[in-house]
C-alpha positions as CSV (number, residue, x, y, z in Angstrom):
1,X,-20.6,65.1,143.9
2,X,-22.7,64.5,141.3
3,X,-26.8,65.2,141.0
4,X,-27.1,61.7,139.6
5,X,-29.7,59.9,141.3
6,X,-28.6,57.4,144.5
7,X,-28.3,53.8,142.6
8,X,-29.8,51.2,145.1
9,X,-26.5,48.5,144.3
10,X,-24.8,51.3,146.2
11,X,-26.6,51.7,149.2
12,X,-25.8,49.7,151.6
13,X,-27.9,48.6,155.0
14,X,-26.5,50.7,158.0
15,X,-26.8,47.8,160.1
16,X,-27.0,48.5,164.2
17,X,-24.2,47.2,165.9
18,X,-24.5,43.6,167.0
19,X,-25.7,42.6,170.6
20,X,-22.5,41.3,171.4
21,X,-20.7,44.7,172.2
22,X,-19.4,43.9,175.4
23,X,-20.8,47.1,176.6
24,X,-24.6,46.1,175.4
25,X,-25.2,45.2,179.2
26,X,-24.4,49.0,180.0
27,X,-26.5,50.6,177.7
28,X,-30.0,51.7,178.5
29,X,-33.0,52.6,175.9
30,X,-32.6,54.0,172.7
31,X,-33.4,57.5,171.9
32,X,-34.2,58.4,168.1
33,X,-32.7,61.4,166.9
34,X,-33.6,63.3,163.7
35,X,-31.3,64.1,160.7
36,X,-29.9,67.4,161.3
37,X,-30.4,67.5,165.2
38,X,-27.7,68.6,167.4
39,X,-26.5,67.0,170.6
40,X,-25.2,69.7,172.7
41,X,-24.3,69.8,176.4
42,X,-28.6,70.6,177.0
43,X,-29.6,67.5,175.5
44,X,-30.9,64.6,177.1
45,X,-28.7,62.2,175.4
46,X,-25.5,64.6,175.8
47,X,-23.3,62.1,177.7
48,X,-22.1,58.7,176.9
49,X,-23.7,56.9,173.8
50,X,-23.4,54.9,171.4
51,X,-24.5,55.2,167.9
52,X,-27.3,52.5,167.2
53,X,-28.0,53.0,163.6
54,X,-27.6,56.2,161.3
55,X,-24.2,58.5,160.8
56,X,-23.3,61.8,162.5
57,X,-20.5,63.1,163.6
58,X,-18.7,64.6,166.6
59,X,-17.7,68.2,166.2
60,X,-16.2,71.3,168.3
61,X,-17.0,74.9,167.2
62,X,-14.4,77.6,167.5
63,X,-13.7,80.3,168.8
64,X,-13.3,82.4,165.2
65,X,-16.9,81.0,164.5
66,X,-15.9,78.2,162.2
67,X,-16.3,74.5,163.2
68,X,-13.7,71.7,163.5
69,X,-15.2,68.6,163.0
70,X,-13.0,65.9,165.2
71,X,-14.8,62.1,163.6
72,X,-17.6,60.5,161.3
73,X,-19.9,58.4,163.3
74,X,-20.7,54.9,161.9
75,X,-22.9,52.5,163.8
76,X,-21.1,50.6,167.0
77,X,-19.0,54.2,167.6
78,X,-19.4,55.3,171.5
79,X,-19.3,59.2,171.8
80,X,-18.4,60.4,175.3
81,X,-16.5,57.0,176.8
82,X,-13.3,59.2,177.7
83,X,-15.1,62.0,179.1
84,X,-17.1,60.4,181.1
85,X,-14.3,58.3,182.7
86,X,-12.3,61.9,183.4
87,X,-15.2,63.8,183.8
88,X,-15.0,66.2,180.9
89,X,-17.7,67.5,178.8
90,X,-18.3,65.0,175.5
91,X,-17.8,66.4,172.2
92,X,-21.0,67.9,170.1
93,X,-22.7,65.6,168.0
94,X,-24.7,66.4,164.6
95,X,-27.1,63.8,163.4
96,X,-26.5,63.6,159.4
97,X,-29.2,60.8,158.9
98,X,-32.0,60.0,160.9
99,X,-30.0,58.6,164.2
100,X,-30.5,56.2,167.1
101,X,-28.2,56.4,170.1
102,X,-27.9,54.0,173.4
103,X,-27.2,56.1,176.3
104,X,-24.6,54.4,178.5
105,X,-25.2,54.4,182.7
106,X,-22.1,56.3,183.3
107,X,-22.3,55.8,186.9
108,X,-22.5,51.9,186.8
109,X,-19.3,52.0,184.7
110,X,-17.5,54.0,187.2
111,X,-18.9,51.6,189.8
112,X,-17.2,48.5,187.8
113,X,-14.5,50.1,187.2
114,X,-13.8,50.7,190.6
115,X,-14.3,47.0,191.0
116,X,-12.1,46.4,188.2
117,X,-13.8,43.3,186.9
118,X,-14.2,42.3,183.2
119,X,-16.2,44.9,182.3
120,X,-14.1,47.5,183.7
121,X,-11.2,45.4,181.3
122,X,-13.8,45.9,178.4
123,X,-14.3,49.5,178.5
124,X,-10.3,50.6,179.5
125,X,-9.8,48.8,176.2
126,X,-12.3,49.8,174.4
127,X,-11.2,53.5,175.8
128,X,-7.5,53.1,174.6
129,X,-8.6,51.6,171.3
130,X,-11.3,54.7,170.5
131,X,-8.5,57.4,171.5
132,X,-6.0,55.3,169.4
133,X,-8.3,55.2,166.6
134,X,-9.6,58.3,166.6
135,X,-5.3,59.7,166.8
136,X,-4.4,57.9,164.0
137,X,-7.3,59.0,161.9
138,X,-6.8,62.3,162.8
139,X,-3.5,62.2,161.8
140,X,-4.0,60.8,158.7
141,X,-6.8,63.3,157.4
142,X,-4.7,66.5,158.5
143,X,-1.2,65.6,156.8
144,X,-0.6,64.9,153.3
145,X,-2.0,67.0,150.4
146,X,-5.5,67.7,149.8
147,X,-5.8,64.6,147.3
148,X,-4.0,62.1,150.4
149,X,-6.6,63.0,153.1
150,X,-9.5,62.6,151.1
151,X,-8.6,59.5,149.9
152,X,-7.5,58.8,153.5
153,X,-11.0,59.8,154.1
154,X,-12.5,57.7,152.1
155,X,-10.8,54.5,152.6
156,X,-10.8,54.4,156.1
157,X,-14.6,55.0,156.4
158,X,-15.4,52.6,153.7
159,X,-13.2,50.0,156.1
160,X,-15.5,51.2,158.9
161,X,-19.1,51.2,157.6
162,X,-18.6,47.7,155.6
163,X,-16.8,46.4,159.1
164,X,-13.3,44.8,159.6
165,X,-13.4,42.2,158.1
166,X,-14.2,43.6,154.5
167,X,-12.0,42.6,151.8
168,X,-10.6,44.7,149.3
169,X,-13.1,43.7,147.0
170,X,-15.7,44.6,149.1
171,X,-14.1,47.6,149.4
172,X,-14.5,48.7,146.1
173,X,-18.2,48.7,146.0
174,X,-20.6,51.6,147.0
175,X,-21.3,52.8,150.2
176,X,-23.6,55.5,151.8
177,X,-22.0,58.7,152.0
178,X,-23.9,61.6,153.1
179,X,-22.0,64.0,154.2
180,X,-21.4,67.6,152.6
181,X,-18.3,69.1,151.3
182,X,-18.7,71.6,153.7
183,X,-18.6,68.7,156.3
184,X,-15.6,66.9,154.4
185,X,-14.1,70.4,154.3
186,X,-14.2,71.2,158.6
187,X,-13.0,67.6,159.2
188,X,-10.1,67.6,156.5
189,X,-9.0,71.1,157.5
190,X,-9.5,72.6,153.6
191,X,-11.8,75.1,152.3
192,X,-14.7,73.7,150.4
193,X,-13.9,74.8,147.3
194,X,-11.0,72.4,147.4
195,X,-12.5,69.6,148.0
196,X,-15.1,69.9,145.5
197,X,-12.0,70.5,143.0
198,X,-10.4,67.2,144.8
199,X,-13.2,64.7,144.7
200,X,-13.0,66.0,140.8
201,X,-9.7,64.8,140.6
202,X,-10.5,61.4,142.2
203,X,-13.3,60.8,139.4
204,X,-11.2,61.7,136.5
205,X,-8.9,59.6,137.9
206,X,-11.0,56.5,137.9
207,X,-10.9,56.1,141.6
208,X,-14.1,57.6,142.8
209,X,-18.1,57.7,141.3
210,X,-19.8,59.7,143.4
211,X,-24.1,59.3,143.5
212,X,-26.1,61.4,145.5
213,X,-25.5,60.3,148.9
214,X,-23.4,57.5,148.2
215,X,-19.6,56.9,146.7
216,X,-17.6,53.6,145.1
217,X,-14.1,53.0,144.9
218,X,-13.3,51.3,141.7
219,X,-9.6,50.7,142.9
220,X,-9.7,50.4,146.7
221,X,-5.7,49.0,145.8
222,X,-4.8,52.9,143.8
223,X,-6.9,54.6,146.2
224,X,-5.0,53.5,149.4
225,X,-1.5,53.8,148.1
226,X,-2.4,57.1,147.0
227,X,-3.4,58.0,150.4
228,X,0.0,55.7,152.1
229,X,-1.9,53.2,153.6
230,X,-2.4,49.5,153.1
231,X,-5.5,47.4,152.5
């Protein structure tokens, strides 16, 4: 990244997710989290959440000491859904921004979906589609050389912090990106050092200017075929 400073065009408004989530009636009040807090199995907010406004991201750390970092978190994500439903621990959580998180009444879910009424449909498909999502993304940042999963990377979060229905156009403006190398590095499975030395690529390529903080993608079209994937 560079050191140049965050140009305003670029950053965009992390907007909460809407009111309409059709798990909204589930969730309870919202806890505000500070950058650089972790959510670990002590916390009061470590079960079922979802993120309000802010990034993070959902980690494990290893038994070798190093840390594997499993998603980014982008507003509207739930953290926890699948473990809750089995009864496993949820994943760690580190706050990269200044975060809010909805905590979800686990218990009431298990009650409807015992009942299995709409909002039991709602969250077994919202459940299939976050461990769908999460499988395919996972499979794209870990194949491929190092220059195909970042710009896997890349594309699929700008996709996910603009929303769905971005076009490619919209794709190629900025968007906040706070997240260290180091961070790129655990979730990509390379060494940091080779992502710095593959984001240089991507700018002397023409398909990435990097601000502090934030990133655009000149050619969202180059960048994605690059990476295999369509826009």
């Amino acid at each position: 990244m560079t050191s140049d400073p965050l140009n305003a065009d670029v950053q965009p408004d992390l907007k909460p997710f809407e009111k309409g989530h059709p798990l909204a009636p589930l969730f309870g009040a919202k806890t505000h989290i500070k950058a650089h807090t972790i959510i670990g199995p002590d916390h009061d907010d470590a079960t079922c959440t979802a993120l309000v406004t802010g990034l993070a991201f959902t980690f494990t750390n290893l038994s070798d000491g190093r840390r594997h970092i499993h998603d980014l978190l982008v507003p509207g994500d739930l953290v926890g859904l699948s473990a809750a439903v089995v009864g496993r621990e949820p994943p760690l959580i580190e706050a990269v921004t200044d975060c809010e998180f909805a905590q979800l009444d686990v218990q009431f879910l298990k009650n409807e979906l015992g009942k299995l009424n709409g909002a039991a449909d709602s969250a077994l498909h919202l459940l299939a589609a976050d461990v769908e999502s999460l499988s395919a993304r996972s499979l794209r940042m870990v194949r491929g050389t190092a220059i195909q999963r970042l710009a896997a990377l890349l594309i699929d979060f700008s996709r996910r912090i603009q929303g769905p229905d971005a076009a490619e156009t919209t794709l190629g403006t900025g968007f906040f990106f706070p997240f260290t190398q180091e961070q790129v590095a655990d979730l990509l499975g390379l060494s940091a050092v080779h992502v710095n030395r593959t984001f240089r690529k991507l700018r002397e390529a023409g398909l990435l200017i990097a601000y502090e903080g934030a990133v655009s993608l000149p050619r969202p079209a180059a960048l994605a075929a690059l990476a295999n994937l369509e826009t």
